[in-house]
N, C-alpha and C positions, 0 to 999 in steps of 0.2 A: 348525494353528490351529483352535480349538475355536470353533462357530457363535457365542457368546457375544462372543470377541474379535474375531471378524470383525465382529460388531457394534460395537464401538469403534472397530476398525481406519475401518469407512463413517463413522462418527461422525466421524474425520478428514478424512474426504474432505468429507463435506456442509461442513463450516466452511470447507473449500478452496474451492467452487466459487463460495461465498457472496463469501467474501473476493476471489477474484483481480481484479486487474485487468485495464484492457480490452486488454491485449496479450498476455495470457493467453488470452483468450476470442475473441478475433479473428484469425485466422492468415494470412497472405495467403498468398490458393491454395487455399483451402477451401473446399468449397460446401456447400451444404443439399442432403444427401443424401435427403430424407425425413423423414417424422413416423412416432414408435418408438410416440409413445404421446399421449394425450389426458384430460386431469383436470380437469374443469370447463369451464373456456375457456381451462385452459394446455394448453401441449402439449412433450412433451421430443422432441428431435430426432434422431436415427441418432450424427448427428457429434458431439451430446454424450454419448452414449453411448461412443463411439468415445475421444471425447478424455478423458473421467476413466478409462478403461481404460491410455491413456497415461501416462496422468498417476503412476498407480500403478504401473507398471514403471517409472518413471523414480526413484521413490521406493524402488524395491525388493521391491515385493511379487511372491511368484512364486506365489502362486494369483490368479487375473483370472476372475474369472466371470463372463461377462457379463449374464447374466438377474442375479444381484446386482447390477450395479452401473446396470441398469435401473431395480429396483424402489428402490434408494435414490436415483435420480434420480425418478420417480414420489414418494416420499413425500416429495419438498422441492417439487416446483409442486403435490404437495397443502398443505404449508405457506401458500406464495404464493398461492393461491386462499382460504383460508382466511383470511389473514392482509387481503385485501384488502375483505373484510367483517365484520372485526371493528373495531366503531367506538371499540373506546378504541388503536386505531393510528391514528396521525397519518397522514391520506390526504399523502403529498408528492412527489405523481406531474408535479405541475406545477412544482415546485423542481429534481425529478429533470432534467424536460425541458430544464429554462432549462441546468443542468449538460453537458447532452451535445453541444452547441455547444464547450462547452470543451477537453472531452476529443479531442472532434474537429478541434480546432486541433494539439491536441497530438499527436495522432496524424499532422495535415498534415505538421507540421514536421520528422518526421521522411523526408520526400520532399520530391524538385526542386516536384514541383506535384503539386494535387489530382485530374489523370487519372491521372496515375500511380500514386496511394495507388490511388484508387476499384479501376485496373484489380489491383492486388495484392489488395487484398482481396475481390474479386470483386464491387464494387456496380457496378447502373449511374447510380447519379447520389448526390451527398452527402446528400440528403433522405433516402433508404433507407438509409443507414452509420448518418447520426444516428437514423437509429428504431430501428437496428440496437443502437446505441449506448444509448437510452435505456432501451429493454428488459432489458436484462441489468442495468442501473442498478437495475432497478423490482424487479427478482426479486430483488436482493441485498439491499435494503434491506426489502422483505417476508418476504421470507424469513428474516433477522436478526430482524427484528422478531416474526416468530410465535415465533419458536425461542424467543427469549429471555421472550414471556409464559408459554408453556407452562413452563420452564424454572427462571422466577426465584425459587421456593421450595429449588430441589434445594439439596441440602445431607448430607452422610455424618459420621457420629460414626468418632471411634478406633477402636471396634470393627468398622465397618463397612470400614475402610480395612484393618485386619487383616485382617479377611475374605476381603476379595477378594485382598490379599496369598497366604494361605494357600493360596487356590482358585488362581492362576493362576502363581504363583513359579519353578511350575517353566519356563513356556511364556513368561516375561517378558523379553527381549533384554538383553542385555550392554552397558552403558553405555560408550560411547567416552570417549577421553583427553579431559577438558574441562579448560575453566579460567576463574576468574571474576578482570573488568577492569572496572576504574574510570580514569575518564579526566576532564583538563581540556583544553576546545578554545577555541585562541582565533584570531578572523579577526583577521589582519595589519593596523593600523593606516595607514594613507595618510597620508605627510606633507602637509601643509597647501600645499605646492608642487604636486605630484599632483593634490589638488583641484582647485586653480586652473587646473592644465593639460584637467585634463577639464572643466571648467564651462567654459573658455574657448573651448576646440573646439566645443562644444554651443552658443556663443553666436553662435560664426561658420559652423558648419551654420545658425541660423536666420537671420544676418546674409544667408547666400546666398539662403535661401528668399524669404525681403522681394526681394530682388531678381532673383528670377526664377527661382529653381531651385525642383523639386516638392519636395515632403515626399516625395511616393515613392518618386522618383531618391535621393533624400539618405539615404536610410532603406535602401535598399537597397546603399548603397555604404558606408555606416558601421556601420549598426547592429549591434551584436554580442548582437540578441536572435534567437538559432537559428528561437525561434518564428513572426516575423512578420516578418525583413527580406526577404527574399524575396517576402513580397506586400506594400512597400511601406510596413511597419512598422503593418499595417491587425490591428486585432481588432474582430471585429462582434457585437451583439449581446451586448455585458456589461450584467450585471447588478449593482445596487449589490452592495458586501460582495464581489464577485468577485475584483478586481482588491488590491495592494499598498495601504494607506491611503492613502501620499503621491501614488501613480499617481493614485488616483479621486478625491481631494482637488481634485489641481490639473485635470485633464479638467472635472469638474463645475463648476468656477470658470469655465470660459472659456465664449465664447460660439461660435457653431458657425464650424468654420475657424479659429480661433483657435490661438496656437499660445504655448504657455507656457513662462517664462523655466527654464531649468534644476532641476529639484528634482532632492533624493539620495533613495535607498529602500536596501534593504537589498540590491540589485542590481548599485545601478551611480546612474549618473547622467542624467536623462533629458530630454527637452525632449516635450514632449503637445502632440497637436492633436487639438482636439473635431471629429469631421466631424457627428456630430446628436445630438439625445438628444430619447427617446419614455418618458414617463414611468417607470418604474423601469428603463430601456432605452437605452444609446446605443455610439452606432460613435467609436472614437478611431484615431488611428494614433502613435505615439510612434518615438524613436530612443535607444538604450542604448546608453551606455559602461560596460562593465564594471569596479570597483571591483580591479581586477586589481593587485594588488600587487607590487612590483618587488622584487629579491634582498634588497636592504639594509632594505624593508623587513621583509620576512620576517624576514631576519638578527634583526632589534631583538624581531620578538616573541619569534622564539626564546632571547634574552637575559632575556626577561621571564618568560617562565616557568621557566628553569633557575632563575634566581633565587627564583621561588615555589618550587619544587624543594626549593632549598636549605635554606628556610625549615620545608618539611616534616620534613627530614631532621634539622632542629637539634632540632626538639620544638616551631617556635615556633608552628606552627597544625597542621591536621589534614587530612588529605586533603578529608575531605570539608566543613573550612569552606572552603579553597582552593577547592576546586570551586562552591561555592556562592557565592562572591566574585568567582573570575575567570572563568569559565567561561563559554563563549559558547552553549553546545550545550544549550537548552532543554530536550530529550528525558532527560538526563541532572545535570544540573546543581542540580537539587533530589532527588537520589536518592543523594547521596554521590558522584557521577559514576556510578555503577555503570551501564553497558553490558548491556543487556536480550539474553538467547538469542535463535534463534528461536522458540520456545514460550514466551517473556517473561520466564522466572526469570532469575537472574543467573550462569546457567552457558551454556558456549559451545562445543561442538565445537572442538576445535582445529586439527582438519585442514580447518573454514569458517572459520578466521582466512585475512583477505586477505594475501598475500604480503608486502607493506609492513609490516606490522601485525607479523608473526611474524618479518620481518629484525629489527623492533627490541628483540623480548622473548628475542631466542634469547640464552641465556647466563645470564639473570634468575632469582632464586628468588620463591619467595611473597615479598611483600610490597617487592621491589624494585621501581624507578623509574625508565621510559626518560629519556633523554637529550631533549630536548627537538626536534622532528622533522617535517617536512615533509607533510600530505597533503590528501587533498581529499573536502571534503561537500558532496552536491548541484553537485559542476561547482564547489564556490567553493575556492579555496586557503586551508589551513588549516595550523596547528599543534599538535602535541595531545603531551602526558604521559598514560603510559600504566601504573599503579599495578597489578602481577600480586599479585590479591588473595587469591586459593585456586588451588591444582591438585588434580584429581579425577583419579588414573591409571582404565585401564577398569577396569570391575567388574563384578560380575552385582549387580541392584536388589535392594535388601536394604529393611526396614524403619529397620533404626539410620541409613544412610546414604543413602536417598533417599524419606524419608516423605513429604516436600510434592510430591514427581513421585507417588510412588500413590496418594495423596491424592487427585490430581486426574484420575487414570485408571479411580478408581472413580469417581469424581463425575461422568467423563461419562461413565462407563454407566450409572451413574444416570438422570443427561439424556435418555439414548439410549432407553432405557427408557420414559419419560415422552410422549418424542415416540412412539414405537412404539404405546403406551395411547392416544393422543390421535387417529394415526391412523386405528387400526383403529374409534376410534369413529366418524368419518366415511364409511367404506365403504358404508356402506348408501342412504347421501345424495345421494352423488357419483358423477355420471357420471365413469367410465373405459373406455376402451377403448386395448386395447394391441394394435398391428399383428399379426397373423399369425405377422411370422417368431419369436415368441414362444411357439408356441404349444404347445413342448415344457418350458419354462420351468416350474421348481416354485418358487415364491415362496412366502416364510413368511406374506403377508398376503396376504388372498382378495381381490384386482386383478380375478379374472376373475368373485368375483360366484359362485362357481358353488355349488351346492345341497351341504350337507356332511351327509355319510351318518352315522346314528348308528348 
């Protein structure tokens, strides 16, 4: 791999580190091993050096250099430094904050309790996770945020795309078996019985409450919300716009202690109790019944889409007004259905199709139709038609046959480029200092500052 594409190669990792989430970035059982390096007032740490070095064997790279993948963490908290004083970026360090209360529910929920999370991830008290929490928050969103000012002109003509075609074709990877799907999903309708059975359980948990049972006993023996029935169906510290509409709707409506007659959300079915609210700030506890649909109802949507099915196959509509009429799955549903890769185009690894997915296409040509079929998004039961819209055997990347992929591989080295000009311009400005055990380390940008011989 020629220093150039290594350059594109970090150029993937920097949009990784920005992107992950916090369970990516938090590992229980890991500690702060140390400070690697210092730019400003940020500072990059031993163990994230360590963990993008992971990261890229787990992806496949078999050259790891570590002083590389130093210096491309050094030039993202010099982004983040940068980026925190540049005043056409929206300072939203104090949204960020209100945010990490959240995450840190969500991270609770996945533990019996919160010693037990603190003791896996190595805090000693919630205060320091949530800062822990906020932080990586604050650098992701600065750090998107400089990349993309420095960034937002880039742009490559045809001939520039040729170019780098030519220059690197021969060192360009072999595209695997892909395939591109369009799909319509639809959640299972609840007969009007159903309803009533769940509104009417939620009316006689609150019938118990009036007399005498806690919301927090009641919440804990019913609720089928993973997040919070175990601390008594309690969330603290929402902020408006956090919560489901109809959740913060009925919450804000009641008076503190109050506990409100059953509403529906896109969840389940719920009953709210206000415990306070502090101007754009309050603590509720609720109880959910999940919207869990039963065989025969499934049975029916699944009737309802072979039928749409059907309908395609006659001529009488098109996949994609189908999808844009029945279709529950917003991400999808105004795109023809089309099913985004993981690099966002409309192609897909085949051997990252989910097992489910690939029992129901085996047999299919382009342009066939699964049968109408059973699965699940976000935790909720779903049905989905599954339209194989191209297959792409492997190949080696050609121009005729994958222009818009190098297209976009010049274009962020392009980018990469742009950020490299930006921040060799900062160098002179910027305190850095980078630990000792670095100090065999040849970096393509002068980090150390040191006097260059003519």
């Amino acid at each position: 791999m020629t220093n150039k594409l290594k350059i594109t190669f970090l150029l993937g990792i920097f949009m990784m580190i920005f992107s992950s989430n916090m369970n990516a970035q938090l590992k229980p059982g890991e500690l702060v091993d140390g400070i690697a390096a210092v730019i400003g007032d940020e500072i990059v740490l031993e163990s994230d050096v360590n963990e993008q070095m992971n990261y890229a064997k787990q992806q496949g790279a078999s050259d790891t250099d570590k002083c590389e993948f130093l210096e491309n963490l050094i030039s993202n908290k010099l982004l983040v430094y940068e980026a925190k004083k540049d005043t056409l970026i929206e300072n939203r360090s104090a949204a960020i904050k209100e945010q990490a209360n959240a995450k840190y529910r969500q991270l609770l929920s996945q533990f019996p309790d919160e010693k037990t999370m603190l003791t896996a991830y190595k805090f000693r008290n919630g205060f320091e996770m949530k800062n822990a929490i906020e932080k990586i928050d604050i650098d992701q969103y600065y750090g998107q945020a400089k990349y993309q000012r420095i960034t937002e002109k880039a742009d490559v003509t045809p001939n520039e795309v040729t170019d780098f075609y030519n220059l690197y074709k021969m060192q360009l990877p072999e595209v695997k078996d892909e395939i591109s799907l369009a799909q319509i999903m639809m959640y299972p309708k609840l007969t009007e019985a159903h309803k009533e059975d769940l509104i009417k359980r939620l009316k006689k948990i609150k019938q118990d409450i009036a007399g005498g049972e806690t919301f927090e006993s009641q919440a804990r023996i019913y609720s089928e919300d993973e997040g919070s029935a175990a601390n008594g169906g309690l969330y603290k510290n929402i902020y408006k716009g956090q919560m489901v509409k109809p959740f913060e709707a009925a919450a804000l409506n009641l008076q503190e202690n109050e506990i409100s007659d059953p509403i529906e959300s896109e969840f389940g079915y719920h009953i709210v109790q206000l415990i306070k609210k502090s101007g754009k700030v309050y603590d509720a506890r609720h109880i959910l019944l999940k919207a869990t649909p039963t065989d025969e109802e499934i049975k029916t949507a699944k009737a309802k889409l072979d039928s749409i099915k059907g309908l395609i196959l006659e001529g009488k509509m098109t996949f994609k007004d189908a999808a844009y009429r029945f279709s529950d799955d917003k991400k999808t549903k105004f795109n023809a259905g089309i099913i985004a890769g993981a690099d966002g185009s409309d192609k897909i690894e085949r051997e990252s199709i989910p097992g489910s997915i690939s029992y129901e296409l085996a047999g299919l040509n382009k342009g066939d139709i699964t049968i109408a079929f059973e699965d699940e998004d976000n935790k909720r039961k779903v049905v989905k038609i599954i339209k194989e819209e191209d297959v792409i055997p492997a190949h080696q990347i050609t121009l005729e046959t994958d222009y818009n992929r190098i297209k976009q591989m010049a274009l962020n080295k392009k980018r990469n480029e742009m950020i490299e000009k930006f921040v060799n311009a900062q160098l002179p400005t910027t305190f850095i200092s980078i630990d000792g055990r670095y100090d065999n380390c040849k970096f393509k940008a002068n980090w150390k500052k040191e006097s260059i011989k003519k």
